[in-house]
C-alpha positions as CSV (number, residue, x, y, z in Angstrom):
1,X,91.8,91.1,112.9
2,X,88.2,90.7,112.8
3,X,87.6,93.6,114.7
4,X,89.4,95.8,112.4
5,X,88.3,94.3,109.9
6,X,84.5,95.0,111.1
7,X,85.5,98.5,112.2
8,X,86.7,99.0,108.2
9,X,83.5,97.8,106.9
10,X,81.4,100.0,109.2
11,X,83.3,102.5,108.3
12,X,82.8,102.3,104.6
13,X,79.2,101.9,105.2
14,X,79.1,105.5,106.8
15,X,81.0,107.0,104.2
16,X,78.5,105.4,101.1
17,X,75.1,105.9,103.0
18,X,76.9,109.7,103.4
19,X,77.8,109.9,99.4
20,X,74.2,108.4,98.9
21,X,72.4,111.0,100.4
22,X,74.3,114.1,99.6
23,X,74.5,113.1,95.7
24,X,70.7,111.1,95.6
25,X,71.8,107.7,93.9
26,X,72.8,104.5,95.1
27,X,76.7,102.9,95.0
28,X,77.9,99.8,94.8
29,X,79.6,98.7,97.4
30,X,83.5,97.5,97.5
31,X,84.8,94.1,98.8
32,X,87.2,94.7,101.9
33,X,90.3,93.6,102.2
34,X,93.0,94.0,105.4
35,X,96.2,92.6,104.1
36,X,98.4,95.1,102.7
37,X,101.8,95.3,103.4
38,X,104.6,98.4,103.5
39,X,104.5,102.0,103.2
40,X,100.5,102.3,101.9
41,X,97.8,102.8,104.2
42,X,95.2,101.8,101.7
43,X,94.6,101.0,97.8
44,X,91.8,101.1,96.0
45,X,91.4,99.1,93.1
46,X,89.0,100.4,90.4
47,X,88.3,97.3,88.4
48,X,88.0,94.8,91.0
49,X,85.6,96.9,93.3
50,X,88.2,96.3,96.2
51,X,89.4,98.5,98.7
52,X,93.1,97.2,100.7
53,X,94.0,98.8,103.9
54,X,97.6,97.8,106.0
55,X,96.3,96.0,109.5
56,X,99.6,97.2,110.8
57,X,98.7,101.1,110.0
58,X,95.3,100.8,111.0
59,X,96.2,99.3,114.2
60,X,99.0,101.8,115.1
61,X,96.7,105.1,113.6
62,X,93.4,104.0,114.5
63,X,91.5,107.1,114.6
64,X,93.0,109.3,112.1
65,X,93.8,106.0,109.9
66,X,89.2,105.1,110.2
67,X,88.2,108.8,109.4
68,X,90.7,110.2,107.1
69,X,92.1,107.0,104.9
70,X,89.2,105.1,104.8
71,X,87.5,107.8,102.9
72,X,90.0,108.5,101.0
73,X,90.3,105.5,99.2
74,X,86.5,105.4,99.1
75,X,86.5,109.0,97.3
76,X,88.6,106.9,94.5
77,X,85.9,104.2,94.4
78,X,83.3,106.8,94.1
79,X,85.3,109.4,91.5
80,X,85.6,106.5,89.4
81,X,81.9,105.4,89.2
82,X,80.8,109.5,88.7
83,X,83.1,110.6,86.5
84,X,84.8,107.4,84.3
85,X,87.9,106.3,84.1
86,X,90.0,109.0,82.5
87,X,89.9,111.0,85.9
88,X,93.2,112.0,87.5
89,X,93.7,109.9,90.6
90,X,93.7,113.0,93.1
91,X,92.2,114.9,90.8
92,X,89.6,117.8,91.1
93,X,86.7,115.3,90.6
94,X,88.7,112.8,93.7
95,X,88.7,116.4,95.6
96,X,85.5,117.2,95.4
97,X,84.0,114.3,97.0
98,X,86.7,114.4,99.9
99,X,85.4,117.7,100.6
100,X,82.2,118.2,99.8
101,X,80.9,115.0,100.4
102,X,83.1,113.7,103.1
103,X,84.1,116.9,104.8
104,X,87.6,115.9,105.0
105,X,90.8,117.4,103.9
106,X,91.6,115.6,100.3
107,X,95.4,115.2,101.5
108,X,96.7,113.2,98.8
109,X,99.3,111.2,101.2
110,X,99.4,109.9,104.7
111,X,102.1,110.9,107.4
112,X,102.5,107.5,109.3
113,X,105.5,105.9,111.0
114,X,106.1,102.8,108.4
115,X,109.0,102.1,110.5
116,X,107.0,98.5,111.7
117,X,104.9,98.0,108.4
118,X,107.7,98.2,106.2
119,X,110.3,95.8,106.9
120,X,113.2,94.7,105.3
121,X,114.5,91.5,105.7
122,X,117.2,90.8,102.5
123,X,120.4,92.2,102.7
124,X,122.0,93.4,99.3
125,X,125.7,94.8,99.0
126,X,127.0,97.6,96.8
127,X,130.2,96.3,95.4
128,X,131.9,99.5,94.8
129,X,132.0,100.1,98.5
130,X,130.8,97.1,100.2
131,X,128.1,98.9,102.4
132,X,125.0,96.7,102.8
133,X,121.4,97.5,101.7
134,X,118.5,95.7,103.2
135,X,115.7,95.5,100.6
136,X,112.2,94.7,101.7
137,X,110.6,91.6,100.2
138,X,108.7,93.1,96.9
139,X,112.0,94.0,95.4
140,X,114.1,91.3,96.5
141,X,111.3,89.0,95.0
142,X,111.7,91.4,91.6
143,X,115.1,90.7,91.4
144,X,115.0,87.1,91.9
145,X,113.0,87.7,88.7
146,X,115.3,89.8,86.8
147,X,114.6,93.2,88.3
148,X,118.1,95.0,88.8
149,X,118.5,97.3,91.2
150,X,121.8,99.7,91.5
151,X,123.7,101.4,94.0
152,X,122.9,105.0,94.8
153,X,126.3,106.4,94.8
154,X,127.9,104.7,92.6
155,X,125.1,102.8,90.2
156,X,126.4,99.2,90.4
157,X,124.3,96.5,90.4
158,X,123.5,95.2,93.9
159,X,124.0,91.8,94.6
160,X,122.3,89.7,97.3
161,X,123.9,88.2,100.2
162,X,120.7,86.8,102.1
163,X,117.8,86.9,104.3
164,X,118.6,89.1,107.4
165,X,118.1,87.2,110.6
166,X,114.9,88.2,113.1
167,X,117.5,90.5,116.2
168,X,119.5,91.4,113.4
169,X,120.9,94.9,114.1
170,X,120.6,95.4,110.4
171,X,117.0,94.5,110.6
């Protein structure tokens, strides 16, 4: 992990010495962070000056993951300090340092597998039909809290029959 988490940080270090030069001003740089989890590649979060990338992803997308999401969540980072806070996420200003700073495409999402990053390990049964649902563990945690979440078909309230064992066939 400390390799990819050195890659990550050279990487960003590229891309703000790049935005440096083409726009003439310094940045402040982001703190780094390689611990999401899921379906996202990467986050950026505005007001704490972070940027979170998913070591799963990264290690499975390497390449595309270092040139193409990396920047991307810096463009974020950077559209925010330009232009203020009531700028459209993947808006025109977001687009505009994609490509005319980075040279990239500004594709908005990614097109990984998430097959390994996203797992789901707590079964939940519609009781209309009985067919099970494995939640992953952000919304099982929500609805230990409260959070209810209903059956597609027929929009019953799941209920939770437990934590799916590692070999599990439903896992």
């Amino acid at each position: 992990m400390t390799s990819d988490l050195h890659q990550l940080q050279q990487r960003v270090i590229e891309l703000y010495a790049q935005a440096e030069k083409r726009l003439n001003r310094r940045f402040q740089k982001p703190y780094i962070r390689l611990d999401l989890k899921g379906q996202t590649a990467g986050q950026a979060w505005i007001e704490k000056r972070q940027l979170r990338f998913n070591p799963v992803l990264l290690n499975e997308n390497r390449d595309h993951f270092l040139k193409q999401t990396v920047a991307h969540e810096v463009a974020h980072l950077l559209a925010y300090e330009l232009y203020g806070p009531r700028i459209r996420a993947h808006g025109r200003e977001w687009q505009s340092i994609m490509m005319a700073v980075f040279q990239l495409p500004a594709d908005r999402c990614h097109s990984y597998d998430t097959q390994r990053s996203s797992r789901r390990d707590w079964l939940y049964q519609c009781q209309c039909q009985g067919k099970t649902i494995p939640l992953g563990t952000t919304r099982h945690n929500r609805s230990q809290k409260g959070t209810v979440y209903l059956c597609t078909t027929c929009r019953a309230p799941l209920k939770y029959l437990g934590k799916i064992q590692a070999g599990s066939e439903e896992a």
